[in-house]
VOGU-3710 file (C-alpha; in Angstrom, 3 decimals, decimal comma):
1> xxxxxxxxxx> 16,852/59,611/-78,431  19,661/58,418/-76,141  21,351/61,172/-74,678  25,524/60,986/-74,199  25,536/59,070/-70,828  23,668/56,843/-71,572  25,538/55,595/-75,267  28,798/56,196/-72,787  27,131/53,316/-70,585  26,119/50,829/-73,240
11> xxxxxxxxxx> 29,642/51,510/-74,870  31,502/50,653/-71,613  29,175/47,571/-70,955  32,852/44,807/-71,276  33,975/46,930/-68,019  30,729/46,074/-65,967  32,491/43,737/-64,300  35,062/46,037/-62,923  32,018/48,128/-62,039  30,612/45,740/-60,077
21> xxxxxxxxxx> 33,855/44,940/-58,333  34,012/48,782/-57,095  30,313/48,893/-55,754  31,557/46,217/-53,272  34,235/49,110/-52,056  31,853/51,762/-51,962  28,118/52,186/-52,139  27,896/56,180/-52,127  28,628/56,390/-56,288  26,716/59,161/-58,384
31> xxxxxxxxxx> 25,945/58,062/-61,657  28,718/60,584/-62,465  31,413/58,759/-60,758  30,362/55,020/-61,700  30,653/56,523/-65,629  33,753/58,216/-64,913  35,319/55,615/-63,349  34,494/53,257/-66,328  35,489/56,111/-68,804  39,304/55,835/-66,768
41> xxxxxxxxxx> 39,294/52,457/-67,309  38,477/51,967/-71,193  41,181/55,490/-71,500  38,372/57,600/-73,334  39,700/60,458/-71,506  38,637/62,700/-74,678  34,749/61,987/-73,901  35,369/63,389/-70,271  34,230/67,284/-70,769  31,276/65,643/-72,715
51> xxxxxxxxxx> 30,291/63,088/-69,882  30,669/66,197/-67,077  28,289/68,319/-69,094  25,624/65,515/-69,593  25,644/65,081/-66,047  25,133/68,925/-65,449  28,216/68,655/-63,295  28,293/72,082/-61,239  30,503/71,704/-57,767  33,250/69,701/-56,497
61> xxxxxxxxxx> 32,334/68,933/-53,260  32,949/65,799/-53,142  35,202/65,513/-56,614  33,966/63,186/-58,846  37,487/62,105/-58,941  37,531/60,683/-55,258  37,412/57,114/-56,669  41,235/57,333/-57,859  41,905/56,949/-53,631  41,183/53,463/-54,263
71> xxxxxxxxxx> 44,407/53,534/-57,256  47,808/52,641/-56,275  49,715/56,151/-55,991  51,859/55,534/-59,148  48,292/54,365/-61,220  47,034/57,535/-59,838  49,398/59,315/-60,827  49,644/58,026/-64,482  45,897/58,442/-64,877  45,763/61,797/-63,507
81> xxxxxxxxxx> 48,487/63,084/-65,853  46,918/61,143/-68,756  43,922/62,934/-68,294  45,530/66,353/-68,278  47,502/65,361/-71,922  43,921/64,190/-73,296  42,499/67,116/-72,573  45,413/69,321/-73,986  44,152/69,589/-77,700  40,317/70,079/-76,933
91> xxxxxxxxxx> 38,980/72,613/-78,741  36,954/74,924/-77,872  39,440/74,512/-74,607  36,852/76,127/-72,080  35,125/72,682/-72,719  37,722/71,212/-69,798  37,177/73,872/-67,411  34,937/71,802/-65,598  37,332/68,843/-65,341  40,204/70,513/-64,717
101> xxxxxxxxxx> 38,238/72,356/-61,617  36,836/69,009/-60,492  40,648/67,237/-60,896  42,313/70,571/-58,791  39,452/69,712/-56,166  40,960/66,270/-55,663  44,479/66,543/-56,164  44,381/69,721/-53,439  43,244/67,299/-50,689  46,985/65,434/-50,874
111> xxxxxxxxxx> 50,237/66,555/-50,413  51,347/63,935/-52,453  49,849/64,514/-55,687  50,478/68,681/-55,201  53,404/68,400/-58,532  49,840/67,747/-60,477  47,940/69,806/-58,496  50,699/72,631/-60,170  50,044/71,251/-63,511  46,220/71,103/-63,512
121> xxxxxxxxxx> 46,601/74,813/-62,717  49,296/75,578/-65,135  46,901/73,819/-68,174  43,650/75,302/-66,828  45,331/79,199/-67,506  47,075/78,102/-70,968  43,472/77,265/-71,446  42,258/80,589/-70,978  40,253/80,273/-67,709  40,644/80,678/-64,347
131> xxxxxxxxxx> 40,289/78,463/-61,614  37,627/78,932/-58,950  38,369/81,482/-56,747  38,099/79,228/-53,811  41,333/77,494/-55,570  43,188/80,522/-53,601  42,813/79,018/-50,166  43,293/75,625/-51,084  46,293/76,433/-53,296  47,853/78,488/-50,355
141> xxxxxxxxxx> 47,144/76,327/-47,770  49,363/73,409/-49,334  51,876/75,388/-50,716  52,488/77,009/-46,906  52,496/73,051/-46,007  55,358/72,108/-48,004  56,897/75,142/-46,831  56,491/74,673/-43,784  58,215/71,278/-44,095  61,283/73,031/-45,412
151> xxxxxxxxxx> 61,146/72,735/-49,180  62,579/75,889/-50,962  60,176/77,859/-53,567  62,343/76,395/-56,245  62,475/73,051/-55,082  58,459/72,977/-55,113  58,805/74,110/-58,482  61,073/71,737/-59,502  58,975/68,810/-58,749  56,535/69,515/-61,154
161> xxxxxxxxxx> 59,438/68,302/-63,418  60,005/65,124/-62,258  56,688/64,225/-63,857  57,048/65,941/-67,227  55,960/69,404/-66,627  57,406/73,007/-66,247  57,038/75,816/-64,381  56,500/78,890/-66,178  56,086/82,718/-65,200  52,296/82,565/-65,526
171> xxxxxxxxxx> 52,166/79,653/-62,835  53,821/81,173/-60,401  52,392/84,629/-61,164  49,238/82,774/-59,744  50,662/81,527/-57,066  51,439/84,724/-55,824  48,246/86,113/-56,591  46,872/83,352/-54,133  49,283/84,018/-51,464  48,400/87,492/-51,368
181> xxxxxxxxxx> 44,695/86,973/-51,413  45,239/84,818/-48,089  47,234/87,493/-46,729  51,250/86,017/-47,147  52,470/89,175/-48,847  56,262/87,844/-47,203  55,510/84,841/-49,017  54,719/85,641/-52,377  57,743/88,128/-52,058  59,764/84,899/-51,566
191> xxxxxxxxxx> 58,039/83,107/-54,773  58,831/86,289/-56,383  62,959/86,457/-55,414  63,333/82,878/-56,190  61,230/82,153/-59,526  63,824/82,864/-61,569  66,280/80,436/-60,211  63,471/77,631/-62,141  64,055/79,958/-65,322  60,701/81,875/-64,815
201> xxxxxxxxxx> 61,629/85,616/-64,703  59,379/87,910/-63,218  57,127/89,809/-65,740  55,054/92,777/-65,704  52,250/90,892/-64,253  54,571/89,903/-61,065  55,365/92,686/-59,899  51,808/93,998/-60,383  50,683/91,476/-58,295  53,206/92,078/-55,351
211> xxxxxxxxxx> 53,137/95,954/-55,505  49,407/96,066/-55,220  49,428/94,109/-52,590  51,705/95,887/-50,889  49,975/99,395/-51,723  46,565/97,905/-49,963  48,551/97,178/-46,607  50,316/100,397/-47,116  53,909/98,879/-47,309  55,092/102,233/-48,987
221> xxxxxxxxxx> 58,678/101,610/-48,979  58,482/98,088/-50,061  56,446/99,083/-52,945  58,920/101,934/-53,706  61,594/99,581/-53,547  59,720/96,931/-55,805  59,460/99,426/-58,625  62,751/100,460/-58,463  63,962/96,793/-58,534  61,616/95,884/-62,110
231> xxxxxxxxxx> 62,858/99,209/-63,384  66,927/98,810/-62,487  67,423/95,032/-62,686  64,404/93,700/-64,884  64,016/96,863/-67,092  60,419/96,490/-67,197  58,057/99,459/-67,730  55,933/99,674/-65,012  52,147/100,202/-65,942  50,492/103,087/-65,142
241> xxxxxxxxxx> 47,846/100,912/-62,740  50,667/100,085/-60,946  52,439/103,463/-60,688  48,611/104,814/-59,299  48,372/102,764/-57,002  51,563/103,144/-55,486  51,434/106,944/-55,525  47,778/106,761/-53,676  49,158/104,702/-50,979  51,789/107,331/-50,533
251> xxxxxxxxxx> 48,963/109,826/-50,519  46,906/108,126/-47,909  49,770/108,055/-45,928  50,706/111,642/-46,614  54,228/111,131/-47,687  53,823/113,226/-50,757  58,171/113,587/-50,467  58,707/110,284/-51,169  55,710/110,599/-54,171  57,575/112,946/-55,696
261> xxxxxxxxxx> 60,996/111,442/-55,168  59,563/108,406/-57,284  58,339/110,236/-59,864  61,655/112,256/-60,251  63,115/108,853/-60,130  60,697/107,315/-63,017  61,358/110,254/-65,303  64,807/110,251/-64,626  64,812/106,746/-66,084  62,875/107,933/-68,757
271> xxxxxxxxxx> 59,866/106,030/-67,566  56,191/107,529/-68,389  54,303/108,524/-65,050  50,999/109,840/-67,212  48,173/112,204/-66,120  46,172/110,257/-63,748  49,675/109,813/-61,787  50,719/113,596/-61,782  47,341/114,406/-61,146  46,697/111,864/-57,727
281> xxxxxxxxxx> 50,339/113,274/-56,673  48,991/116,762/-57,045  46,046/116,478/-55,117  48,126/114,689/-52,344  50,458/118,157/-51,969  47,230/120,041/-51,957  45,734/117,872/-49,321  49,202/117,780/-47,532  49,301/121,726/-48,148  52,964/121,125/-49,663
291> xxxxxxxxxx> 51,819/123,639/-52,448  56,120/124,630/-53,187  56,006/120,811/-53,984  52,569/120,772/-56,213  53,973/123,727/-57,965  57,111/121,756/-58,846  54,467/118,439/-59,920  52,522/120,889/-61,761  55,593/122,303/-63,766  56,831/119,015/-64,826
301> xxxxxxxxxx> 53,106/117,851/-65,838  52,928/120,596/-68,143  56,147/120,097/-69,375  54,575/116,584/-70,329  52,271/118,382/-72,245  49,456/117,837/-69,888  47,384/120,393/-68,487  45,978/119,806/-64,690  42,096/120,115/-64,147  40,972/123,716/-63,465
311> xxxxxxxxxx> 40,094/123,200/-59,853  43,456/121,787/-59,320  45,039/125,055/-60,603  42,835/127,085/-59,132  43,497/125,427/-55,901  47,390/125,733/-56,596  47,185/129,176/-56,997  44,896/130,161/-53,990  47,310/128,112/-51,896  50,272/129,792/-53,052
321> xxxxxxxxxx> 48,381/133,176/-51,807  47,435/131,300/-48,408  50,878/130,904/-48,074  52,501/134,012/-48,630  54,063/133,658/-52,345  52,199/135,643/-54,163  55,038/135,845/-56,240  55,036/132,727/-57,723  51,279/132,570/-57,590  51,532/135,517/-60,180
331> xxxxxxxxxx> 53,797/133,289/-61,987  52,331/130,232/-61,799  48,552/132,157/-62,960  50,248/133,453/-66,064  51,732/129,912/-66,818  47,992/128,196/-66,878  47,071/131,070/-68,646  49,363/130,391/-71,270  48,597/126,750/-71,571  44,425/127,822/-71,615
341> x> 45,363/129,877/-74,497
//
């Protein structure tokens, strides 16, 4: 029984002459490429993710798509985006992830073609996948090119218009997560101020990105500053990942003050902190041996109806004593006894 390459062949049979005109240009052809390249040709771009998976088609190194040097740039272009509207109404779409990983491989490799390279990526996460992870360097790399040559974020963005596609949030919510994977935090800050000038507004998943970042290199302020910004001008809720991970950074650092000031800040705005929050914050003032301030954490966590771990409040209390206000220890004892009751 024929298998799918091999009916693809036979069927593409009236374009062995172009075939044979190629192999004159190049002598290094996989199977793969020789049946792509014919596939281009007759436009069965829809037999693509079938022809890849015949083939067993597993890296990118070189693209199968390397032929389409040998294209005039606008015929390269046309193909290329051809491809990518083919593929578009696949189902099941994971079918193209393949493809659209082998096309990113090629279109990465010139500056030229990076408005597609946008695109491909753009498709590939409507699709429901994810690029390879190595798409992170490669992705930065050209973006900090065209940078570097003095195009604006939005005018990078803008491109991607000029042949037929637009930006959107979840786009450049990538490209920031790239950026900060290569370590261009001031970058994807920049992506981040100006996405919204293309009409992408920053989302929850933005400012994730960016704040996390930030929190791993310890940019405390910036981070505070970030989630002040989503919650003032964006009124966006911040998620509780988020507000962790800014209040451990803050802990590692030992600035438990400014903690707390951005919790009083959050509830001021009527913004939920939640218990694994209060409870890192807590553990920071005992660590810190601000108990005065873990007493004050403590009372508004209860007030939020939730009740710290006994150690904690056992360590409260005994550092209350430590300290000389055994006062409020005695008051702060018969408050957790209440709540045990």
């Amino acid at each position: 029984m024929e298998n799918i390459a091999t009916k693809l062949i036979k069927s593409l049979l009236p374009y062995r002459k172009f075939l044979l005109q190629f192999r004159t240009l190049s002598t290094s052809q996989t199977p793969l490429e020789e049946t792509l390249k014919a596939t281009i040709e007759s436009k069965s771009y829809t037999q693509i993710p079938d022809l890849f998976n015949s083939f067993k088609q597993s890296n990118n190194n070189p693209s199968p798509f390397s032929f389409l040097s040998t294209f005039p740039f606008n015929l390269r272009t046309q193909v290329i985006d051809e491809i990518i509207q083919s593929l578009i109404p696949i189902r099941p779409r994971f079918r193209n992830s393949i493809v659209y990983s082998s096309l990113l491989s090629y279109t990465l490799q010139s500056s030229d073609l990076f408005p597609l390279s946008l695109s491909i990526i753009q498709c590939t996460l409507r699709s429901g996948c994810l690029p390879v992870p190595q798409t992170h360097v490669s992705l930065s790399s050209a973006w900090l090119d065209r940078r570097r040559d003095g195009q604006s974020v939005g005018g990078i963005l803008m491109e991607m218009k000029s042949i037929g596609y637009n930006p959107d949030c979840g786009l450049c919510n990538y490209i920031m997560l790239s950026l900060c994977n290569v370590d261009q935090l001031i970058e994807a800050v920049k992506v981040l101020k100006d996405m919204g000038k293309v009409g992408c507004f920053p989302d929850l998943e933005s400012y994730g990105i960016v704040i996390g970042a930030m929190c791993r290199v310890r940019k405390c302020d910036d981070a505070i500053e970030m989630v002040k910004e989503m919650v003032v001008k964006m009124r966006l809720s911040p998620r509780q990942g988020v507000v962790v991970k800014v209040l451990a950074a803050l802990r590692a650092n030992r600035e438990m003050r400014k903690a707390g000031e951005m919790v009083e800040f959050l509830e001021k705005e009527e913004y939920g902190v939640g218990f694994e929050g209060y409870e890192s914050l807590v553990e920071g003032c005992l660590e810190c041996k601000d108990f005065i301030l873990a007493v004050k954490i403590v009372t508004r966590m209860t007030e939020k109806g939730f009740i710290p771990y006994i150690k904690v409040r056992q360590k409260v209390v005994e550092g209350l004593i430590d300290a000389g206000e055994c006062k409020l220890a005695c008051t702060v004892r018969q408050r957790f006894a209440e709540l045990s009751s």
